[in-house]
C-alpha positions in Angstrom: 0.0 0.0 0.0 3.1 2.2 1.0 4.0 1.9 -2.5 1.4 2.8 -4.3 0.6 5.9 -2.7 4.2 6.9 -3.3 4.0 6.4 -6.8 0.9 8.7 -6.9 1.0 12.5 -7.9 0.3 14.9 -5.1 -2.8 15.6 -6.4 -3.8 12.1 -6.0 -2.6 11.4 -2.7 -4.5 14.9 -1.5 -8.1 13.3 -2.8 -7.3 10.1 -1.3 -7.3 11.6 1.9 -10.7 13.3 1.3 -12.1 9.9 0.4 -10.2 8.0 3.7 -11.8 10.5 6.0 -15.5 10.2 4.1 -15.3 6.3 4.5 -13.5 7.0 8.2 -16.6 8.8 9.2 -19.3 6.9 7.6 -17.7 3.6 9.1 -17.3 5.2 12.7 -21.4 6.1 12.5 -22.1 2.7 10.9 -20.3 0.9 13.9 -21.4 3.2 16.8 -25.4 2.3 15.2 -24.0 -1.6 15.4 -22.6 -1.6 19.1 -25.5 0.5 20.6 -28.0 -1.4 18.3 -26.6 -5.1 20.1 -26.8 -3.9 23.7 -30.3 -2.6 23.5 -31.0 -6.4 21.9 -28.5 -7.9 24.5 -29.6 -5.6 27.6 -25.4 -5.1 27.7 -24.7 -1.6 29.4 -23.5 0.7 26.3 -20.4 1.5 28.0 -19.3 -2.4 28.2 -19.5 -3.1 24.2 -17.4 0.3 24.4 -14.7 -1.4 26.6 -14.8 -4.5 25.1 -15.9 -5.2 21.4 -15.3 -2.0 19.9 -12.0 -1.4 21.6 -10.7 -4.5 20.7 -11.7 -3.5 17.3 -10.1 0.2 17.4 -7.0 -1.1 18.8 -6.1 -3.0 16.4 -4.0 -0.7 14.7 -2.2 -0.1 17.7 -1.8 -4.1 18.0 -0.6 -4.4 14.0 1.5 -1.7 14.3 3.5 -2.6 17.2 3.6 -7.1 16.6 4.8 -6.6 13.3 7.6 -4.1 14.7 8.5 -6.3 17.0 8.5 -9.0 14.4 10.7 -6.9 11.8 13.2 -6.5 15.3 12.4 -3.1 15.9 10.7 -3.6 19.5 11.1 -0.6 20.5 8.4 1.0 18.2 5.9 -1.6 19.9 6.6 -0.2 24.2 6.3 3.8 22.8 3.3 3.4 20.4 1.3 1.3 23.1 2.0 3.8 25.5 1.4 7.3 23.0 -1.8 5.5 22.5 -3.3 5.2 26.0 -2.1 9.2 26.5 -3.7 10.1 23.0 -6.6 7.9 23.9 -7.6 9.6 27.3 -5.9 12.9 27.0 -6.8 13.8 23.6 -10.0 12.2 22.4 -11.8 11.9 25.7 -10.2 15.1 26.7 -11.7 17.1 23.6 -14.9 14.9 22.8 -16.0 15.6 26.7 -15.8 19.2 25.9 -18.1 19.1 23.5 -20.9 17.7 25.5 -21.8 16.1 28.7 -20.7 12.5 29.6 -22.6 10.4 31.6 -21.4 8.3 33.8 -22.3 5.3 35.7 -21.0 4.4 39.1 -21.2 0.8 38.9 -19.6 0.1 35.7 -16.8 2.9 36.2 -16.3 1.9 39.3 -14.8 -1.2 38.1 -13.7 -0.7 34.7 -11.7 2.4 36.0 -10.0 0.8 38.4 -9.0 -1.4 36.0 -8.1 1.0 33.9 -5.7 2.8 35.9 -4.6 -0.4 37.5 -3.1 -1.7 34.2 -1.1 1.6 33.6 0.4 1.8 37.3 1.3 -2.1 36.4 2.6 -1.4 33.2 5.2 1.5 34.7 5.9 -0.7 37.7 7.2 -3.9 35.1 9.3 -1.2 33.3 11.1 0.6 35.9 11.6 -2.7 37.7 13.2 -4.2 34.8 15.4 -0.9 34.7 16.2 -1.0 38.2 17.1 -4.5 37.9 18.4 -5.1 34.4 20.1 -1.6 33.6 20.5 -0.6 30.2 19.6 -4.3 29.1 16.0 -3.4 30.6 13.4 -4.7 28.5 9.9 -6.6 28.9 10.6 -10.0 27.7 8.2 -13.0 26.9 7.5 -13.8 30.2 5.6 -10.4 30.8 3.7 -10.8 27.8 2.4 -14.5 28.9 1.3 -12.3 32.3 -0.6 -9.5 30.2 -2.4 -12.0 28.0 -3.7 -13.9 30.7 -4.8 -10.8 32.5 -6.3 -9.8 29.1 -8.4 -13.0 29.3 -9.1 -12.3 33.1 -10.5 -8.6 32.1 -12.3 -9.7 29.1 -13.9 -12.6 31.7 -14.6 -10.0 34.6 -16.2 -7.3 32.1 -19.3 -10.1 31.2 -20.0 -10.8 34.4 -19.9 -7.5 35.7 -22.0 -6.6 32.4 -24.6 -9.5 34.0 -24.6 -7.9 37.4 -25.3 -5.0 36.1 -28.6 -6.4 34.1 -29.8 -7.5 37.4 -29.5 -4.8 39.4 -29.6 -1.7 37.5 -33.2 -0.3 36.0 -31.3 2.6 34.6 -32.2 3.2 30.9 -29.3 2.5 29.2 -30.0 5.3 26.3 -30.4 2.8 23.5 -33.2 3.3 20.8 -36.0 1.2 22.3 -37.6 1.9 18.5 -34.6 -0.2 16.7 -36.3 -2.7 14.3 -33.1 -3.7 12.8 -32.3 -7.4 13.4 -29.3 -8.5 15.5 -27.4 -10.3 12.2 -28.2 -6.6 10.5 -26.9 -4.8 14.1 -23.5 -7.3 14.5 -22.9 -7.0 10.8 -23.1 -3.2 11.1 -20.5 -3.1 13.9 -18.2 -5.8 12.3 -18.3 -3.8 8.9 -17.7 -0.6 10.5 -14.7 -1.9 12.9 -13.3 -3.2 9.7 -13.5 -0.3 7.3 -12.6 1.9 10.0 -9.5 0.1 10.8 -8.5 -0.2 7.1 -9.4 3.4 6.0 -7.1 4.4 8.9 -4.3 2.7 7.9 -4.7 3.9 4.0 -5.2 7.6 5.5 -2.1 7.3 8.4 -0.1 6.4 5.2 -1.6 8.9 2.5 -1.0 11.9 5.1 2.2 10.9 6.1 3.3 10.6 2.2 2.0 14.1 1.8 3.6 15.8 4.7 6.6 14.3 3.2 6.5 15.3 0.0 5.9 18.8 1.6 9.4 18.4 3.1 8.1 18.3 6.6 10.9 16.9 9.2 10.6 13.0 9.3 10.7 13.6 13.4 7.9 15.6 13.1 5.8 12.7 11.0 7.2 10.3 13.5 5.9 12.0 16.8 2.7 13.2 15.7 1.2 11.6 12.2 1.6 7.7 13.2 1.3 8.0 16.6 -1.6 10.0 16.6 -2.8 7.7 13.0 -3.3 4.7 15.5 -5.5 6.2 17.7 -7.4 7.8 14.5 -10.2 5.0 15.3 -10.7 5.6 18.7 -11.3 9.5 17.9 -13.5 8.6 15.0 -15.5 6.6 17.0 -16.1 9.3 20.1 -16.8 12.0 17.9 -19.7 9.9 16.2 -21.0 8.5 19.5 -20.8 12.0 20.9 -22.7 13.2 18.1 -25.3 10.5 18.3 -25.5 11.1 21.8 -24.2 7.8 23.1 -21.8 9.0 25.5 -21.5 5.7 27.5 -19.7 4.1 24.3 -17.9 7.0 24.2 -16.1 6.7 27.8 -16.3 3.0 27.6 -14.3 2.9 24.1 -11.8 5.6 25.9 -11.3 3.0 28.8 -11.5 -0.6 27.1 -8.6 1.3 24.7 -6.3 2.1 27.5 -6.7 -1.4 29.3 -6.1 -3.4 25.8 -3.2 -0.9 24.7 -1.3 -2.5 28.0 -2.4 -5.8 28.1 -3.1 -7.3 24.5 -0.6 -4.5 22.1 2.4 -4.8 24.5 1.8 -8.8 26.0 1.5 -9.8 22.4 4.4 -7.8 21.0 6.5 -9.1 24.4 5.5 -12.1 22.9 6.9 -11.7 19.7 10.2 -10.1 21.0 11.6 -8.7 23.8 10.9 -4.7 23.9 13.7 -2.9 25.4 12.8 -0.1 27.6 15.7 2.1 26.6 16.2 3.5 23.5 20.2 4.3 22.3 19.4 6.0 19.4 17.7 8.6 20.4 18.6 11.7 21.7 17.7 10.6 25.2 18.1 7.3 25.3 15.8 7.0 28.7 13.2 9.5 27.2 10.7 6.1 27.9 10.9 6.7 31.5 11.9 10.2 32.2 8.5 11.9 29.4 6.3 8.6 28.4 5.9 6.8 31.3 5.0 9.8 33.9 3.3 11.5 31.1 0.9 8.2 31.0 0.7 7.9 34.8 -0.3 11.7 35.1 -3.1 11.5 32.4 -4.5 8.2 34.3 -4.3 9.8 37.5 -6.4 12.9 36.0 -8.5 10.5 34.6 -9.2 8.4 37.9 -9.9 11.7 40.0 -12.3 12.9 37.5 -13.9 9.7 37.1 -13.8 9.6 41.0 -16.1 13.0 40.6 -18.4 12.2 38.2 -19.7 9.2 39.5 -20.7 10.8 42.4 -22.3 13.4 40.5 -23.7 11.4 37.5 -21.9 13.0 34.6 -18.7 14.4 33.6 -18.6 18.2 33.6 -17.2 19.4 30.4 -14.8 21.7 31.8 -12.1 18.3 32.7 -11.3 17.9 29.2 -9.6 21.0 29.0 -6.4 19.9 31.7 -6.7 16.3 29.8 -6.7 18.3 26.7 -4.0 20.8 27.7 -1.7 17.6 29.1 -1.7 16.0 25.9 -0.9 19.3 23.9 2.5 20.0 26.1 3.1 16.1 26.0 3.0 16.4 22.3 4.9 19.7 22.4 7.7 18.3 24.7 8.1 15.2 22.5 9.0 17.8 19.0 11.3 19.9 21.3 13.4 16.5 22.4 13.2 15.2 19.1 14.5 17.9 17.0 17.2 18.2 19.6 
């Protein structure tokens, strides 16, 4: 695909990013009708098919991006996308799509899944500057921390349906789904299958159509590195918020935002620690600890906002838009701190 883009005129590669970004946003409304369409058939909270199916979905990008790094021996891609992801993924889209209008949210099922949520990330820094402390400048997350991640990534996927079941039996909350659906559930599942899949494909054509015009631009390859892929992998996640925001199904929204996080640690980084050992230090960059010193506190922090906010909003019911503008602000001087350290 690389190729062929490459061998287009300018021109060309310009109105293939018009069409990605039509098929991009069709495919994210297509899917957010599918997931919302299944749990008003299912009686499955809105925010669980957001952490579970349609995350697994979105992520997939991240996952393909960062196994076949690993594969092609360039691990260290795998540890920093993952990682960019779950600060993009909270920071950025929850960040600015909470801004825009107010988020539900619902004590039992944030309760849990947040926790979860900011469990994995303080898990995720603790493996890493253990290895560090222990290992040195050899650090890295080998094969045996990816087995770990897996299994808890079966262990989440396990706890989210039953907690989805308690939740059917306890809760008389009206979960915001269109009681007036008629489609069937083949249509609904084919609808969020389709979507998933033309929103993970049109993705990957646009990530690589944008970055082949910014380079034919002569825009810095640092620059293209720190903010088009990293920001291309999470293109699904924002797609998807912005069209549940619109259609007013916040819960999938903050669920999506949440499932992403918790999958970014434990099925993108156990499956590429499966498929090679990620070091945690990188010699060829400027800073070779840049990992632990910006990525890993920068992560920590944007979980931490996350939690507290979470913490707030459950005990008022809904998110007040004003917290996506530190989440928002956080991501904006992560991204700006990253294209300082690069270009030095």
């Amino acid at each position: 695909m690389a190729e062929s883009i490459q061998s287009m005129p300018l021109s060309a590669v310009a109105i293939l990013i018009v069409v990605m970004l039509y098929f991009l946003v069709r495919a994210a409304d297509v899917l957010v009708e599918g997931a919302t369409g299944l749990a008003y058939r299912f009686g499955v909270p809105k925010v669980i098919v957001g952490a579970t199916i349609v995350s697994l979905g979105t992520t997939s990008p991240e996952a393909a991006v960062s196994v076949m790094a690993a594969w092609a021996g360039k691990p260290g891609l795998a540890l920093g996308n993952a990682v960019g992801s779950v600060i993009a993924d909270t920071a950025l889209i929850f960040g600015l799509c909470s801004m825009l209008t107010v988020v539900r949210a619902d004590r039992f099922i944030l309760a849990r899944q947040g926790r979860l949520q900011f469990g994995s990330g303080i898990l995720l820094a603790a493996l890493c500057y253990w290895a560090w402390y222990t290992q040195g400048d050899a650090a890295s997350l080998g094969r045996p921390v990816g087995a770990l991640l897996l299994v808890l990534l079966v262990v989440y996927m396990v706890v989210s349906i039953r907690w989805s079941r308690q939740y059917a039996a306890v809760s008389t909350h009206d979960d915001g789904s269109d009681g007036g659906d008629t489609r069937s559930v083949l249509m609904t599942a084919a609808m969020l299958i389709g979507g998933l899949l033309v929103v993970v494909a049109s993705s990957h054509v646009l990530i690589e159509a944008v970055s082949e015009f910014a380079v034919r631009l002569g825009l810095p390859s640092v620059v293209i590195a720190a903010t088009l892929v990293a920001f291309g992998t999470s293109l699904p996640e924002l797609m998807v918020g912005l069209s549940a925001v619109r259609q007013g199904h916040g819960d999938l929204l903050v669920g999506n935002v949440i499932g992403a996080d918790i999958l970014n640690v434990l099925f993108v980084i156990g499956a590429s620690a499966i498929a090679a050992p990620l070091p945690i230090l990188d010699f060829g960059s400027a800073i070779p600890d840049l990992f632990l010193v910006l990525h890993l506190p920068a992560m920590l922090l944007v979980l931490g906002m996350f939690r507290i906010f979470v913490a707030q909003a459950t005990r008022v019911g809904t998110f007040s838009r004003w917290m996506g503008a530190p989440l928002l602000a956080t991501y904006v001087a992560y991204s700006v701190i990253q294209f300082v350290v690069g270009r030095g």
